[in-house]
KOLGU-634502 format. One record per residue (C-alpha): x, z, y; residue number from 1. Coordinates in pm, whole numbers. Layout:
<node c1="X" c3="Z" c2="Y" i="NUM"/>
...
This chain:
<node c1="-6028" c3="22667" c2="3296" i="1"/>
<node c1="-5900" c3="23040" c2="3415" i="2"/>
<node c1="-5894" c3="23107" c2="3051" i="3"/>
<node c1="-5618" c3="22805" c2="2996" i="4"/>
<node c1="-5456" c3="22892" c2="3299" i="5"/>
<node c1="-5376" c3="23232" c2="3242" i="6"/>
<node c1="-5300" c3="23142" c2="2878" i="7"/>
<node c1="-5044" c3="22889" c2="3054" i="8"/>
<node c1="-4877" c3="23199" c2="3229" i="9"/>
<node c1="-4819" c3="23372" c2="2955" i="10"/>
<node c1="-4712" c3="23117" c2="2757" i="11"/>
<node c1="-4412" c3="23018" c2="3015" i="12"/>
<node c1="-4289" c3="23385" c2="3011" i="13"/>
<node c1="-4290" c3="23357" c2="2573" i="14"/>
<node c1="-4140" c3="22995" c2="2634" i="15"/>
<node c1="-3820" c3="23123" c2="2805" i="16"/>
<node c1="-3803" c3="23450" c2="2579" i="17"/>
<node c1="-3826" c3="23225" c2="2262" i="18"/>
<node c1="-3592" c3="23001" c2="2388" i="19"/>
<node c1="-3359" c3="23244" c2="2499" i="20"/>
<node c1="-3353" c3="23406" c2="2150" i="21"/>
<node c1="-3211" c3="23061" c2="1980" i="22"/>
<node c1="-2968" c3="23019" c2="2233" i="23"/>
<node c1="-2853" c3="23362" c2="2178" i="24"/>
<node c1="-2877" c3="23326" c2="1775" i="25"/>
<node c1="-2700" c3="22991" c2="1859" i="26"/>
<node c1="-2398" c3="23179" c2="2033" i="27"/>
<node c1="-2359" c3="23402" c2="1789" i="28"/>
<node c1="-2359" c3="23226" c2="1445" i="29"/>
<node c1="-2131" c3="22925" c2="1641" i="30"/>
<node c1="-1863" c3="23163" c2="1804" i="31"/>
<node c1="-1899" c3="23480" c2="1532" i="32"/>
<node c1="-2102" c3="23411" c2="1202" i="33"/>
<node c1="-2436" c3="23476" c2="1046" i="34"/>
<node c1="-2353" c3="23850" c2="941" i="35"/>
<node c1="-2263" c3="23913" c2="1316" i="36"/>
<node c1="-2607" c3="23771" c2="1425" i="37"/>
<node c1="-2781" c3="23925" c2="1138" i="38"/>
<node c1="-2635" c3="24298" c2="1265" i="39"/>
<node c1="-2763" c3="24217" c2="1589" i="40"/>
<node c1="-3080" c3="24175" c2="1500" i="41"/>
<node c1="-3078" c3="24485" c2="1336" i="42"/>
<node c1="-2999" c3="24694" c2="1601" i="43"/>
<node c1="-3269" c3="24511" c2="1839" i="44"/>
<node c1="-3557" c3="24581" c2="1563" i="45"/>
<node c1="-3398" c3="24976" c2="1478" i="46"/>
<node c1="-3522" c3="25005" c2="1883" i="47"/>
<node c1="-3775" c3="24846" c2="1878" i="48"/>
<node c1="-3914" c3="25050" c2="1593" i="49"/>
<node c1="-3778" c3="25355" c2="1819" i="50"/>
<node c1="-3997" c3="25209" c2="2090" i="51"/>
<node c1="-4280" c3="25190" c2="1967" i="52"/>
<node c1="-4283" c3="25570" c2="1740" i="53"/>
<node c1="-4201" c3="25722" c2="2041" i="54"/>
<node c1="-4417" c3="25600" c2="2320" i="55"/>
<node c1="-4843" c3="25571" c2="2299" i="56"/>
<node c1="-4973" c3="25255" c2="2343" i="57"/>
<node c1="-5176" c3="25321" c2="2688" i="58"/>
<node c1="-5228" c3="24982" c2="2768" i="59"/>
<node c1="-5528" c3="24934" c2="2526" i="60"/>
<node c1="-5716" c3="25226" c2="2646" i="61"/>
<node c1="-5685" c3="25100" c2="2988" i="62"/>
<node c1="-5814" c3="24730" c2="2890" i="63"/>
<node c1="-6087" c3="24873" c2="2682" i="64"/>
<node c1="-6249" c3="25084" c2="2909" i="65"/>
<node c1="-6183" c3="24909" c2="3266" i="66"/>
<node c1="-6502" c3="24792" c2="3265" i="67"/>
<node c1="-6688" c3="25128" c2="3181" i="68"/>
<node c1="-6475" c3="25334" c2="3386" i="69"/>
<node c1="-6236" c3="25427" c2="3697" i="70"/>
<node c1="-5954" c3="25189" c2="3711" i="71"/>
<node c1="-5748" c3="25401" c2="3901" i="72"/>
<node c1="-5812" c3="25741" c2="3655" i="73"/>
<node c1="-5778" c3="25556" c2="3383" i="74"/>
<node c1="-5384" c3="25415" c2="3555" i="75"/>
<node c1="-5322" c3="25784" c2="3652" i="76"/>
<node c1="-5366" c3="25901" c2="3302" i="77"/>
<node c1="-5172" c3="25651" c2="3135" i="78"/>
<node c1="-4870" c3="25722" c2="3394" i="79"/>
<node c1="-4875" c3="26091" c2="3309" i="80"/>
<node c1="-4944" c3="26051" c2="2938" i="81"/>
<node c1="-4631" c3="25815" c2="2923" i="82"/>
<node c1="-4441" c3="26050" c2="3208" i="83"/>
<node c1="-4512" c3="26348" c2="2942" i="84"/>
<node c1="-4410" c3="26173" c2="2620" i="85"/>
<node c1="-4101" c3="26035" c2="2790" i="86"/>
<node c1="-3981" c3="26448" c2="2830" i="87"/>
<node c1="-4098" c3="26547" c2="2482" i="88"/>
<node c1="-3888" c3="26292" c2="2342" i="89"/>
<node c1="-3596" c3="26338" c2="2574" i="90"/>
<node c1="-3582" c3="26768" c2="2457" i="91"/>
<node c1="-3612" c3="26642" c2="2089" i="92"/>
<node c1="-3297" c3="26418" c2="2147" i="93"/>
<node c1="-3168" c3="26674" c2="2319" i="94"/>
<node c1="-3211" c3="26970" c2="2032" i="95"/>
<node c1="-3145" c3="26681" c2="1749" i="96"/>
<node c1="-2813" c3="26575" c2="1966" i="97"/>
<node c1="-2693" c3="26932" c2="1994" i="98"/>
<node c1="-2794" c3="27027" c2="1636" i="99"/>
<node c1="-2594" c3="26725" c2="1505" i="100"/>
<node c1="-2272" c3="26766" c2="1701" i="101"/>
<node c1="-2212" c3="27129" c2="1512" i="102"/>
<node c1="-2240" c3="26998" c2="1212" i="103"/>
<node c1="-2066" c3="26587" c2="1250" i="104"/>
<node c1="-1706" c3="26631" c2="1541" i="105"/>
<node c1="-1730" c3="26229" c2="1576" i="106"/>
<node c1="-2052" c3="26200" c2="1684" i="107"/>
<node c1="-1969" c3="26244" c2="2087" i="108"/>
<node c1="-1847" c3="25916" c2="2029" i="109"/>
<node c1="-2166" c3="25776" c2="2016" i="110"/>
<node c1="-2285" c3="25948" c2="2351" i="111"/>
<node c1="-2388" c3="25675" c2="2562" i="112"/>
<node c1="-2509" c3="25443" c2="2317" i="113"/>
<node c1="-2779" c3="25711" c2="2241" i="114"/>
<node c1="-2878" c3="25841" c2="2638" i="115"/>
<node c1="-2888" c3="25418" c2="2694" i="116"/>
<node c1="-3156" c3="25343" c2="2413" i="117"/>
<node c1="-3339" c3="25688" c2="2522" i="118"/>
<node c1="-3370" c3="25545" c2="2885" i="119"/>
<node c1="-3420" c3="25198" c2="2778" i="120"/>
<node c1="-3691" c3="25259" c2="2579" i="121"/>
<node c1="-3847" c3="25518" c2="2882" i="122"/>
<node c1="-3881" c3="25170" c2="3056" i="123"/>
<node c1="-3926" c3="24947" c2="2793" i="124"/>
<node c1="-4281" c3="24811" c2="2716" i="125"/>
<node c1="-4468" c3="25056" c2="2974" i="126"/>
<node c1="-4812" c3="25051" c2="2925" i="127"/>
<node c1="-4942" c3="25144" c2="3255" i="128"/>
<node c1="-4756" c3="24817" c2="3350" i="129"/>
<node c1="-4894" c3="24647" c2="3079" i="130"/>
<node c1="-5237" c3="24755" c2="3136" i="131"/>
<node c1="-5244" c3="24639" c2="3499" i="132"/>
<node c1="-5145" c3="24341" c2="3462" i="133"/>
<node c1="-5345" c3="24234" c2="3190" i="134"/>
<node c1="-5642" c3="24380" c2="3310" i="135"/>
<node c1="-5650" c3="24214" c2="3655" i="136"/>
<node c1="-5544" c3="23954" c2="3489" i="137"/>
<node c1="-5168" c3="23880" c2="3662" i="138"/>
<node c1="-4977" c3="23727" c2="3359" i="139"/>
<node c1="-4770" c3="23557" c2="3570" i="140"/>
<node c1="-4567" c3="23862" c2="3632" i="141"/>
<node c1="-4581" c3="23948" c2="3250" i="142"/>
<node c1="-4396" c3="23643" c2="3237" i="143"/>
<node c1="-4170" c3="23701" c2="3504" i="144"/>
<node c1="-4016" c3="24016" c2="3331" i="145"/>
<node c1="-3948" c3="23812" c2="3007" i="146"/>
<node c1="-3805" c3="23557" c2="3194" i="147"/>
<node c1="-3544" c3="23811" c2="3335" i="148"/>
<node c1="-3524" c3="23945" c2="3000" i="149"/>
<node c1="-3482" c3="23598" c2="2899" i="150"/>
<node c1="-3196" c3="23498" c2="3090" i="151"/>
<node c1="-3044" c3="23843" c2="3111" i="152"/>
<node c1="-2987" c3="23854" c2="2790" i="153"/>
<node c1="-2857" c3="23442" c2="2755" i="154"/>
<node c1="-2577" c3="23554" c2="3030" i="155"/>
<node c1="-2477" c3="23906" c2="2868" i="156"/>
<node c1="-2447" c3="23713" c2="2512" i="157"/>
<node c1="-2239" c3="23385" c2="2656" i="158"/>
<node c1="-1979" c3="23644" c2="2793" i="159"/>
<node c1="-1989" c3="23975" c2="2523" i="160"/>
<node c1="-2062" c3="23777" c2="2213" i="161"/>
<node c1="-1749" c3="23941" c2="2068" i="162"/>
<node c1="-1851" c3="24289" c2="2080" i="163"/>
<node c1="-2201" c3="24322" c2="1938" i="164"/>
<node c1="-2254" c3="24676" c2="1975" i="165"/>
<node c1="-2188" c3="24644" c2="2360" i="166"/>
<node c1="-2392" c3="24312" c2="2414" i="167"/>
<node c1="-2676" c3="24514" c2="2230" i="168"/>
<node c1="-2607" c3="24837" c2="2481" i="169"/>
<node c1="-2622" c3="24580" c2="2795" i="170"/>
<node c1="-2891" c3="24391" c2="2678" i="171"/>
<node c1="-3083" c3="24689" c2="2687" i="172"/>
<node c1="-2987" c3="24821" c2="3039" i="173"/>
<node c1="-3066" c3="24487" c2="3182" i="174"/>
<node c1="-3461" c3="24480" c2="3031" i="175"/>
<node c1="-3474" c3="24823" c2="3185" i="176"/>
<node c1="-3404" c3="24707" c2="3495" i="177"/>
<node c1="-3664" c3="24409" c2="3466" i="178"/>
<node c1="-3962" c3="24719" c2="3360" i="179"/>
<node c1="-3853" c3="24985" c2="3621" i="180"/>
<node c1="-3878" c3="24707" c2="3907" i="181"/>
<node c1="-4227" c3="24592" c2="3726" i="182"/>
<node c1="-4343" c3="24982" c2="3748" i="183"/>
<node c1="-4267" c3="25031" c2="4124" i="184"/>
<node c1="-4489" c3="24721" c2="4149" i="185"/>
<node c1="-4797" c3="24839" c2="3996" i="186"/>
<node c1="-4719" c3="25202" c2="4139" i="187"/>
<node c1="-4763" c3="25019" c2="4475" i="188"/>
<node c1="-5075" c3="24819" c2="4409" i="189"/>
<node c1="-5254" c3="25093" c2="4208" i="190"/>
<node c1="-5230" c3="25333" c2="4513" i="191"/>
<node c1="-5410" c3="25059" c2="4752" i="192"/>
<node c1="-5666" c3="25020" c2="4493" i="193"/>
<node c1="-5839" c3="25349" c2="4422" i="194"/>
<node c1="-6232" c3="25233" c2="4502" i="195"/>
<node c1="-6443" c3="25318" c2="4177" i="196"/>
<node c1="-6727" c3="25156" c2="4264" i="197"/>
<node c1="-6936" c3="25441" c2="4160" i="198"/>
<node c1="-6786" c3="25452" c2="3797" i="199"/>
<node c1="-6695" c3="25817" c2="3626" i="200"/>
<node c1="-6378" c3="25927" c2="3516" i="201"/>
<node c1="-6285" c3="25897" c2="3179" i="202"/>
<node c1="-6219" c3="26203" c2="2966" i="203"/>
<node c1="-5891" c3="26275" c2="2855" i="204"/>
<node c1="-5949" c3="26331" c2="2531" i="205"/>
<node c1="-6114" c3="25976" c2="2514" i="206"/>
<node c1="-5825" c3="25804" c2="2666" i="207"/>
<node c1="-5546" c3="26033" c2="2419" i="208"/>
<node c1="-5748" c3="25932" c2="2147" i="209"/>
<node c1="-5770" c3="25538" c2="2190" i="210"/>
<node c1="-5418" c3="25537" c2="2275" i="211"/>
<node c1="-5289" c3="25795" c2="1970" i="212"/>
<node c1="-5450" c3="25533" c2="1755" i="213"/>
<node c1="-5298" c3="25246" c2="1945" i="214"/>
<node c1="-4954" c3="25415" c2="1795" i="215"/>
<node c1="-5053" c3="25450" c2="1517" i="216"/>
<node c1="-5159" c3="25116" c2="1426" i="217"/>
<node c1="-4842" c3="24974" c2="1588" i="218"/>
<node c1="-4617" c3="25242" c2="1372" i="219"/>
<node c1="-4802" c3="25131" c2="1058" i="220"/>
<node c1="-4694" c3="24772" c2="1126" i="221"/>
<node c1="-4360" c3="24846" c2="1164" i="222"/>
<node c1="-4293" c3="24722" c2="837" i="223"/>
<node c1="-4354" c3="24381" c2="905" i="224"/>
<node c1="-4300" c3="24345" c2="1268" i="225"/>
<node c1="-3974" c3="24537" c2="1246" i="226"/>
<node c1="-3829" c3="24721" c2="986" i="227"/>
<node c1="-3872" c3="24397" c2="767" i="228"/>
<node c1="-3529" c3="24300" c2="853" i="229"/>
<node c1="-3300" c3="24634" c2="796" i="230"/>
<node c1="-3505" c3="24637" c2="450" i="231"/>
<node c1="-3375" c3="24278" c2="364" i="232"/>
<node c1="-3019" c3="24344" c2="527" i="233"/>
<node c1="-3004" c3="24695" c2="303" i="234"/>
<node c1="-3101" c3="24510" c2="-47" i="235"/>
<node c1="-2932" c3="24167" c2="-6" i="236"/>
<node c1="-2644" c3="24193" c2="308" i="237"/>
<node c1="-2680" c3="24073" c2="662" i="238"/>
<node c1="-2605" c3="23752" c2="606" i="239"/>
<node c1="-2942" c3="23704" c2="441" i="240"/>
<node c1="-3168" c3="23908" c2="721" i="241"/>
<node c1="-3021" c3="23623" c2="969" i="242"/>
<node c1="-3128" c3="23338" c2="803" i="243"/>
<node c1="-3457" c3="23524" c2="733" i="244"/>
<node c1="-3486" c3="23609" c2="1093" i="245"/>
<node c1="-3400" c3="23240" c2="1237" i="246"/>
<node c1="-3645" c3="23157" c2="971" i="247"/>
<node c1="-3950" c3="23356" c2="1096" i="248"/>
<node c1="-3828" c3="23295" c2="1468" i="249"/>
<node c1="-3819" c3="22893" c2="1400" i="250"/>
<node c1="-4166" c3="22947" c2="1206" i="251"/>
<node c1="-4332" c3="23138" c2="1528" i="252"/>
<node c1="-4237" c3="22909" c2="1758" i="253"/>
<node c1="-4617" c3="22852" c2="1704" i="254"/>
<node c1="-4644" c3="23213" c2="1855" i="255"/>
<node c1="-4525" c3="23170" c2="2190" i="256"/>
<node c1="-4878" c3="22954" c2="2234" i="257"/>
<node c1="-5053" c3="23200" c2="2027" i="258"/>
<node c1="-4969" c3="23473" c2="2185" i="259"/>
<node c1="-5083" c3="23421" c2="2484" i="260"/>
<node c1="-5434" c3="23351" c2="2370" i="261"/>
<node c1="-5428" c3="23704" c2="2236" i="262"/>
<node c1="-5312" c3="23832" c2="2545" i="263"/>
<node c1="-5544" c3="23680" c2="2740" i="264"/>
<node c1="-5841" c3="23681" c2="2521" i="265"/>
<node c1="-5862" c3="24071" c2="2433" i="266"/>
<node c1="-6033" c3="24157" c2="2812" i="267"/>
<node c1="-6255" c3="23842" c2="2742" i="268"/>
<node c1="-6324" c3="23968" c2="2390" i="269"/>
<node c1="-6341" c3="24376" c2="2568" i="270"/>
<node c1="-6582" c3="24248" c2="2788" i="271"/>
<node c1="-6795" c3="24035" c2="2557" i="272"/>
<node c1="-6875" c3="24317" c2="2294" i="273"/>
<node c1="-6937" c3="24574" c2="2620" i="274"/>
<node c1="-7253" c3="24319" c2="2751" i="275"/>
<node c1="-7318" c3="24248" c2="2382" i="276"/>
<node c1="-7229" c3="23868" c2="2442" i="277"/>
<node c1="-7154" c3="23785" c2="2129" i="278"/>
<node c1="-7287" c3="23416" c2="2145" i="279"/>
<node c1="-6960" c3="23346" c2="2380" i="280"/>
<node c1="-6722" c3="23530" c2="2194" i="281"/>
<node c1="-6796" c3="23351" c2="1889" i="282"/>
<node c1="-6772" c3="23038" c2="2092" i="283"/>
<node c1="-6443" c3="23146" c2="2203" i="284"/>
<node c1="-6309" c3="23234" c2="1806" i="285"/>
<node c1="-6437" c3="22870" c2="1670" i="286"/>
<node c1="-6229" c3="22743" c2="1986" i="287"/>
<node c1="-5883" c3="22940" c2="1898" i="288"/>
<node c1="-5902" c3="22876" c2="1565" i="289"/>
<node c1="-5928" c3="22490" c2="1587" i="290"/>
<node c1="-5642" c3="22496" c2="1822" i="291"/>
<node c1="-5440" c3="22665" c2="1594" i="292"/>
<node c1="-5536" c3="22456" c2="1322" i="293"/>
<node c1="-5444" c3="22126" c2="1548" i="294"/>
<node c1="-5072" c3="22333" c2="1648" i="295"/>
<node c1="-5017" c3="22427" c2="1234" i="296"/>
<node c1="-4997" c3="22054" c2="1127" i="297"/>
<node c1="-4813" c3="21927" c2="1413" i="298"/>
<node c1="-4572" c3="22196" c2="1366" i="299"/>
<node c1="-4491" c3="22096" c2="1033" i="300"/>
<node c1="-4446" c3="21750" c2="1134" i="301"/>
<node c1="-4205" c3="21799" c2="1392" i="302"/>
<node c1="-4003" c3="22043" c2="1138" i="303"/>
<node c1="-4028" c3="21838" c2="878" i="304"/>
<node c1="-3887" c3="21523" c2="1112" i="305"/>
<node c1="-3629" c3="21739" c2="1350" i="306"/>
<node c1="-3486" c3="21988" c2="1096" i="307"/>
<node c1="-3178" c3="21880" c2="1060" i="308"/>
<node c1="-3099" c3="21779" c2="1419" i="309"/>
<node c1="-3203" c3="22167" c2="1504" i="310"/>
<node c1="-2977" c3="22296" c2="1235" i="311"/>
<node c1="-2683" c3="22089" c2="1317" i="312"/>
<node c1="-2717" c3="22143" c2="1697" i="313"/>
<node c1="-2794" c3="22499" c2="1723" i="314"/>
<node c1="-2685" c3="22633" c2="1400" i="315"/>
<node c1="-2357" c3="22491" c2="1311" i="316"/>
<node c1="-2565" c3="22354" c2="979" i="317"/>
<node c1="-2610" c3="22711" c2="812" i="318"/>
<node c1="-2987" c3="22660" c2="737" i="319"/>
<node c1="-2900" c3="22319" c2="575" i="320"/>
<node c1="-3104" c3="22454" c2="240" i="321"/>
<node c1="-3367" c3="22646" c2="370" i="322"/>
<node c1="-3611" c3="22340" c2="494" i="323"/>
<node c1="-3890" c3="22404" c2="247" i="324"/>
<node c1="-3854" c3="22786" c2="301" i="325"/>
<node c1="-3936" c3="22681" c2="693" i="326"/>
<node c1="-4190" c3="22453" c2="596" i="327"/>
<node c1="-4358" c3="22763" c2="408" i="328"/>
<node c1="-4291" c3="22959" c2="655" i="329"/>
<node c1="-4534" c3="22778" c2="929" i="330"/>
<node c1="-4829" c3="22758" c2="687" i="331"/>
<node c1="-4843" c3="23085" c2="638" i="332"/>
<node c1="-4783" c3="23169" c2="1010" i="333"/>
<node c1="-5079" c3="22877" c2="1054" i="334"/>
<node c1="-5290" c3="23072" c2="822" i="335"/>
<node c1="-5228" c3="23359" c2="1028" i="336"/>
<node c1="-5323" c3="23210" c2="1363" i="337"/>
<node c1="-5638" c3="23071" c2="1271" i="338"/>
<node c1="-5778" c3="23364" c2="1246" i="339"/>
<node c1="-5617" c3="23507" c2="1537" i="340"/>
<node c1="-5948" c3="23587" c2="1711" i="341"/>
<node c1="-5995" c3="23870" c2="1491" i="342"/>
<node c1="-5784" c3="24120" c2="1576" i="343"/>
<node c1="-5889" c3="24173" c2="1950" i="344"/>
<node c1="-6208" c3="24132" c2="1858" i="345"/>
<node c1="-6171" c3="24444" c2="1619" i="346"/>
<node c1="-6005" c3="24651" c2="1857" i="347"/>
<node c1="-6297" c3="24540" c2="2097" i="348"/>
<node c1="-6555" c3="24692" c2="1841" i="349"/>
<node c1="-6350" c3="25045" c2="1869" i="350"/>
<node c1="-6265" c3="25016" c2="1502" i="351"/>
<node c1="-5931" c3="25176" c2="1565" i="352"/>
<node c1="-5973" c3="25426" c2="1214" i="353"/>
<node c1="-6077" c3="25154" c2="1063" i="354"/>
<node c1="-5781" c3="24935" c2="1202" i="355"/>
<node c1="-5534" c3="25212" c2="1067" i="356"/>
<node c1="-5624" c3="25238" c2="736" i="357"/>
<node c1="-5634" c3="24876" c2="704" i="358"/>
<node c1="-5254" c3="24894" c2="835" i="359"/>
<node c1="-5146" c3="25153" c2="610" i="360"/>
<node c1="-5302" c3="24974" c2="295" i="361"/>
<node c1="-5173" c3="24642" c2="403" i="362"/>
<node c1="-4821" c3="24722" c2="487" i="363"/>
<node c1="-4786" c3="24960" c2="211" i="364"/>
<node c1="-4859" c3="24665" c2="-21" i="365"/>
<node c1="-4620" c3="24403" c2="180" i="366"/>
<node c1="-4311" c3="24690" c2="145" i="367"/>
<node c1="-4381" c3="24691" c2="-249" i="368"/>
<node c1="-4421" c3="24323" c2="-268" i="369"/>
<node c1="-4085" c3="24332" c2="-27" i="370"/>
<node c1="-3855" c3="24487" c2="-265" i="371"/>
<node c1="-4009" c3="24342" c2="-583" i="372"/>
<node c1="-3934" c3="23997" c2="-537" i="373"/>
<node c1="-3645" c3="23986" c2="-319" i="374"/>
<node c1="-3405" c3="24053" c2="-503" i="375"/>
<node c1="-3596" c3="23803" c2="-781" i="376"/>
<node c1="-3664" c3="23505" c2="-534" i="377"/>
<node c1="-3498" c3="23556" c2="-216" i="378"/>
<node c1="-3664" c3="23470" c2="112" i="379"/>
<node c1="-3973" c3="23327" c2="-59" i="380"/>
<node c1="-4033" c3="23678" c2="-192" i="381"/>
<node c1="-4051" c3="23789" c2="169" i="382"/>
<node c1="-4227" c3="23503" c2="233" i="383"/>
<node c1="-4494" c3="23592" c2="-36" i="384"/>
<node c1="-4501" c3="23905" c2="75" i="385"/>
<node c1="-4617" c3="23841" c2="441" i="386"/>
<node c1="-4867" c3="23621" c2="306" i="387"/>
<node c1="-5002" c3="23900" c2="92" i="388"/>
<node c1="-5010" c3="24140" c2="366" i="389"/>
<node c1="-5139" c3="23897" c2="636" i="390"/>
<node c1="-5476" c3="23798" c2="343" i="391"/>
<node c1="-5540" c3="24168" c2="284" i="392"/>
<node c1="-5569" c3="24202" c2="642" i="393"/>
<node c1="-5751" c3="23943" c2="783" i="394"/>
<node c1="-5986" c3="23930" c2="487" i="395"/>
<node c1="-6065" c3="24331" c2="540" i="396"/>
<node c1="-6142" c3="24283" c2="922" i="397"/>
<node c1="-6372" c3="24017" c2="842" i="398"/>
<node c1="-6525" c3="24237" c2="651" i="399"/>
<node c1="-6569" c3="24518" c2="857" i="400"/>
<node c1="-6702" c3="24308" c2="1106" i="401"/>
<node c1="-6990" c3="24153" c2="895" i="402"/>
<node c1="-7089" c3="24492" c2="776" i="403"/>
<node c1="-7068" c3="24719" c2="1053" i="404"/>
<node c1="-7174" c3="24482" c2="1304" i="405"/>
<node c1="-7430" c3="24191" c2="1412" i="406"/>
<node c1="-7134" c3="23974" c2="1536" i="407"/>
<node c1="-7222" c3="23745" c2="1251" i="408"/>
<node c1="-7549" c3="23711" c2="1255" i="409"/>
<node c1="-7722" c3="23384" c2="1295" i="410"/>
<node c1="-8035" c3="23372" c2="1534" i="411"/>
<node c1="-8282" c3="23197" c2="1439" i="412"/>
């Protein structure tokens, strides 16, 4: 029951921040066009790829190990990890910045848009925040900042739709706002909580290690998660990366329930492989996977039945021939989130080298599958190409598991 509930707290926070992101995509294409919401969306996933090269992924170090070590060492190192990568990448602006304005004269011009995505991203996605929270298990107030995200952004695009480069700037400031008040939260708890209960502190090295390959993995997926977009908006025009992007947004709808259960099962899943429980956590996997099963088909029978109501009411009928790409769309994402389970349950294991190379294989092979059959077959070449990249994954991972592990073996 705490499992569903805290699944149901996430999921309220994704609700509103999926929602949010069709209103705004609604906005756009109705009072501008699809190449205005397609540039958009292009800017968001340039800093978001920003975000993540330049900032370690704490958070899973301090949900791996908050069971086998200090809570509150393991919060202090993630603050000054983050605090120290925040000034190494604020002097390489800096040097980059003053390098490029002797060589470009217009480039003062874009000034503040560049000191607003360095400080944005400071804030953005901390993972001392994000660490916290999930590990004491508050996803309410994971929720709460998307919410403000949610209708920040709603507001900002109802009254700057015009101007997308401005809407993008103030978008940004206003998610900052929702992290930094987040941050003085947890600052506040974490310095009432600092009882150990006898536990050591972890080393360093340990923590830089787990997190450096946290980073990596989420730089190596930047090619789907991400970059996916400015590759189709480079090779066949904005236009096309917006109807690819309402596409995959329409198709993860499924996500916003998913999601969740990742979020919420990775300290169950931590804290299963730590006591060697792996009776319950394979309990758990048969569990998520026949909910996602049961959420894949009835997804594709309320597409299939409220397509063109959706397209017609949010989307001034632009995506009037793209059902059956949707339709593909949410059996691949189904296929995806069946097997779900296994990617916490990797990271659980400590397979993070593993996890990388994986990563770097499988994205390497969705980028040449990308720009092969784009051009060829449109958005079912990217289509295709996810599916590629999502089999090589999941069926690697398996894998791994099975042969470096007794997570599948049957008792007798």
């Amino acid at each position: 029951m705490r499992f569903l509930q805290r699944a149901v707290a996430v999921f309220s926070g994704n609700l509103a921040f999926a929602l949010s992101s069709f209103v705004v995509a609604s906005i756009l294409i109705r009072k501008e066009d699809l190449e205005s919401y397609g540039f958009f969306m292009v800017l968001q996933a340039c800093f978001q790829a920003w975000v993540i090269i330049s900032k370690p992924v704490t958070w899973q170090s301090i949900v791996k190990y908050s069971d086998e070590y200090c809570f509150y060492d393991l919060l202090i190192k993630s603050m000054r990890i983050e605090a120290l990568a925040a000034i190494a990448t604020s002097i390489c602006i800096t040097i980059l910045w003053l390098s490029a304005t002797a060589i470009f004269d217009d480039i003062n011009t874009y000034f503040f848009i560049v000191i607003t995505i360095v400080f944005a991203a400071i804030f953005y996605n901390n993972g001392t925040v994000i660490g916290y929270l999930r590990s004491k298990r508050e996803f309410y107030l994971i929720s709460c900042i998307q919410g403000w995200m949610a209708i920040s952004r709603v507001i900002l695009c109802y009254f700057y739709y015009y101007d997308i480069e401005l809407l993008f700037l103030l978008s940004l400031f206003a998610d900052a706002i929702g992290w930094f008040v987040a941050m003085v939260y947890v600052f506040v708890k974490a310095s009432k909580d600092k009882d150990c209960s006898n536990k050591n502190n972890i080393k360093l090295s340990k923590f830089i290690k787990f997190s450096l390959w946290g980073t990596l993995h989420a730089s190596l997926d930047l090619p789907l998660t991400q970059l996916d977009k400015v590759i189709i908006s480079s090779l066949v025009g904005l236009e096309i990366a917006g109807v690819f992007n309402l596409i995959r947004k329409l198709s993860a709808v499924m996500n916003q329930i998913a999601d969740p259960i990742y979020q919420v099962s990775f300290p169950e899943y931590s804290t299963f492989v730590y006591n060697k429980d792996y009776d319950k956590a394979k309990r758990m996997s048969l569990i998520i996977s026949i909910y996602m099963i049961i959420l894949g088909l009835s997804a594709i029978i309320v597409a299939w039945f409220s397509f063109d109501f959706i397209d017609q009411f949010l989307f001034d009928n632009k995506l009037t021939n793209y059902l059956f790409e949707l339709l593909g769309a949410i059996i691949i994402q189904t296929f995806a989130l069946v097997f779900i389970w296994i990617h916490p349950l990797f990271i659980s294991f400590g397979f993070m080298k593993d996890n990388a190379k994986i990563l770097l294989f499988s994205n390497a092979a969705f980028v040449i599958c990308l720009v092969s059959l784009l051009e060829e077959i449109g958005i079912w070449g990217a289509l295709l190409a996810i599916l590629f990249q999502y089999l090589i994954v999941i069926l690697c991972k398996v894998f791994y598991v099975r042969n470096k592990t007794s997570f599948f073996v049957v008792k007798k």
